[in-house]
N, C-alpha and C positions, 0 to 999 in steps of 0.2 A: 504494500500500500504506500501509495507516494506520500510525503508530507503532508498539512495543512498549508505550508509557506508555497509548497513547491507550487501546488496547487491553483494557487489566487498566483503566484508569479506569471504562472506557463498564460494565466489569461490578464493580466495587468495591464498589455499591450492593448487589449481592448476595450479599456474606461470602465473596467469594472470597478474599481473601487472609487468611492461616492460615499458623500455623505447619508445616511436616515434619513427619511419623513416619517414612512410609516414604521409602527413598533409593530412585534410580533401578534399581541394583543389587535391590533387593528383588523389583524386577517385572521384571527381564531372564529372557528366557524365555518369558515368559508370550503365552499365545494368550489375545484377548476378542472373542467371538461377543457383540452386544448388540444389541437392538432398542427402537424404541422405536413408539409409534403412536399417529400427532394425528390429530384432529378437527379440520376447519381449513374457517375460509370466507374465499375470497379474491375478488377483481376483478383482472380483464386488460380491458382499452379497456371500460369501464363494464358488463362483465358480471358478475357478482357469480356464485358458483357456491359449494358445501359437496360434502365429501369427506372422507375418510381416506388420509392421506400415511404409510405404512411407511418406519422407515427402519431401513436395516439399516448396521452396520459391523461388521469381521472386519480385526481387526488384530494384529500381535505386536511383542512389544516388544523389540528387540535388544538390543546390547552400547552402552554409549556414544550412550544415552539415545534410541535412533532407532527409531522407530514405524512400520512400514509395514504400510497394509492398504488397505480399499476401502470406499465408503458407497455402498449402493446406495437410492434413493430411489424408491419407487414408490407412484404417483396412483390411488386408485379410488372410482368413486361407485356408490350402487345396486348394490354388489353385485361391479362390473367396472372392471379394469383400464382406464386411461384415459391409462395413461403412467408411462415407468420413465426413471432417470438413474440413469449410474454416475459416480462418481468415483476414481479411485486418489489416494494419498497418500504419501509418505516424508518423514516429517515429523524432529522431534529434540523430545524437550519442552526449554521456554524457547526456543524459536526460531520467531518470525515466518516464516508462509511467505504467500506470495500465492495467491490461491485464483482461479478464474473472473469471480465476483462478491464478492470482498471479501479479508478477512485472516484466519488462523486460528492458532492456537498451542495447543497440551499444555499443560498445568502437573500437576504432580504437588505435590500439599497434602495433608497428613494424611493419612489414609487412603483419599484421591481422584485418580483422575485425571481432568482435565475438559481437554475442548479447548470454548476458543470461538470463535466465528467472527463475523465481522462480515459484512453483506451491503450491498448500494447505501443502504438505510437500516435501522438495527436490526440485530438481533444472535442468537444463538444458544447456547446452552449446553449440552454434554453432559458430562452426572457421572457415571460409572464408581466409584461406592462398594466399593470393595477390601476382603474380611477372609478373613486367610490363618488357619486352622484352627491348634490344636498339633498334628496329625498331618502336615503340611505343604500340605497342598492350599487351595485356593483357593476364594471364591466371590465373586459379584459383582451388584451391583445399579443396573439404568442410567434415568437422567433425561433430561431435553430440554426444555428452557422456553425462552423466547418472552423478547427483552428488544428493549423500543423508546428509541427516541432521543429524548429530551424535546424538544421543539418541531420536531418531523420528520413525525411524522403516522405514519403506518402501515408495518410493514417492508416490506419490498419487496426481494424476490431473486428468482433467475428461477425459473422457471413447471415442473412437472415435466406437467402436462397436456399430450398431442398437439396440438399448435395454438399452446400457452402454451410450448414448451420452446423457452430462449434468448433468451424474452420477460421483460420486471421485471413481475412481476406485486403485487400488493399482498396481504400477508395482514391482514384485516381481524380473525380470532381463531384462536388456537393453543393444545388443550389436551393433554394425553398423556391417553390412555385405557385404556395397556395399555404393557408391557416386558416382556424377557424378557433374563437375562443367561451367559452360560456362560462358563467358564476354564479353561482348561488350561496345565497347562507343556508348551515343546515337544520 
């Protein structure tokens, strides 16, 4: 498991660290349905292959800063599914957790909440753009980019394609082409 420092470093380059608005307390309660969807061309043992990777998460935020929900991850090309991954999580934001393939942490900044994740090379970023209404209710806007490791070459986590799952596959480009984000209190 990488550090905590290592962590917020490998993404520092991308204005992650900011001051608070919101406290933890502000988003206790809250349920976030969010999506996101890459375009991505990847290589497993020198096959090169293009697709679109959905990823879904569905999570709520508890009392005492604790997160739990699910990412589901699903593969398809031409039209068809090609392959799905789930993951569960019960995370804490500011708390290191170990993942399958890497390290992931919450951080809640300004009016964001972002987990990133590190993978065998390179890294991941999801930002949850938070604004609570004056009538009290909620909306939300979600990201996911792509962050490589300066002199590591291409990321590489595992594979969510039938064949590639379990396997380090290389993503050689990753761009978002679409999200969708919903909230609720619970």
């Amino acid at each position: 498991m990488r550090p905590f420092a290592t962590i917020v470093a490998i993404f520092a380059t991308a204005g992650v660290v900011q001051t608070q608005e919101l406290a933890a307390s502000d988003i206790e309660n809250l349920k976030v349905n969010a999506t996101a969807t890459m375009a991505m061309r990847s290589r497993n043992a020198g096959r090169e292959f293009s697709g679109q990777t959905l990823l879904q998460w569905t999570f709520e935020v508890g009392p005492q800063k604790e997160i739990k929900g699910r990412l589901v991850r699903t593969y398809s090309s031409g039209g068809r599914e090609h392959g799905k991954r789930e993951q569960k999580f019960a995370s804490k934001i500011d708390v290191p957790e170990k993942l399958p393939e890497g390290t992931a942490v919450w951080l809640l900044q300004k009016d964001e909440l972002i987990r990133l994740i590190t993978t065998n090379v390179g890294g991941w970023k999801l930002t949850i753009n938070l604004s609570k209404a004056t009538d009290g209710g909620w909306s939300c806007k979600a990201t996911y980019e792509r962050f490589q490791e300066v002199g590591k070459g291409h990321n590489r986590n595992f594979g969510v394609e039938r064949g590639a799952q379990g396997q380090v596959i290389e993503i050689l480009s990753a761009s978002q082409i679409g999200s969708t984000c919903a909230i609720s209190r619970m």
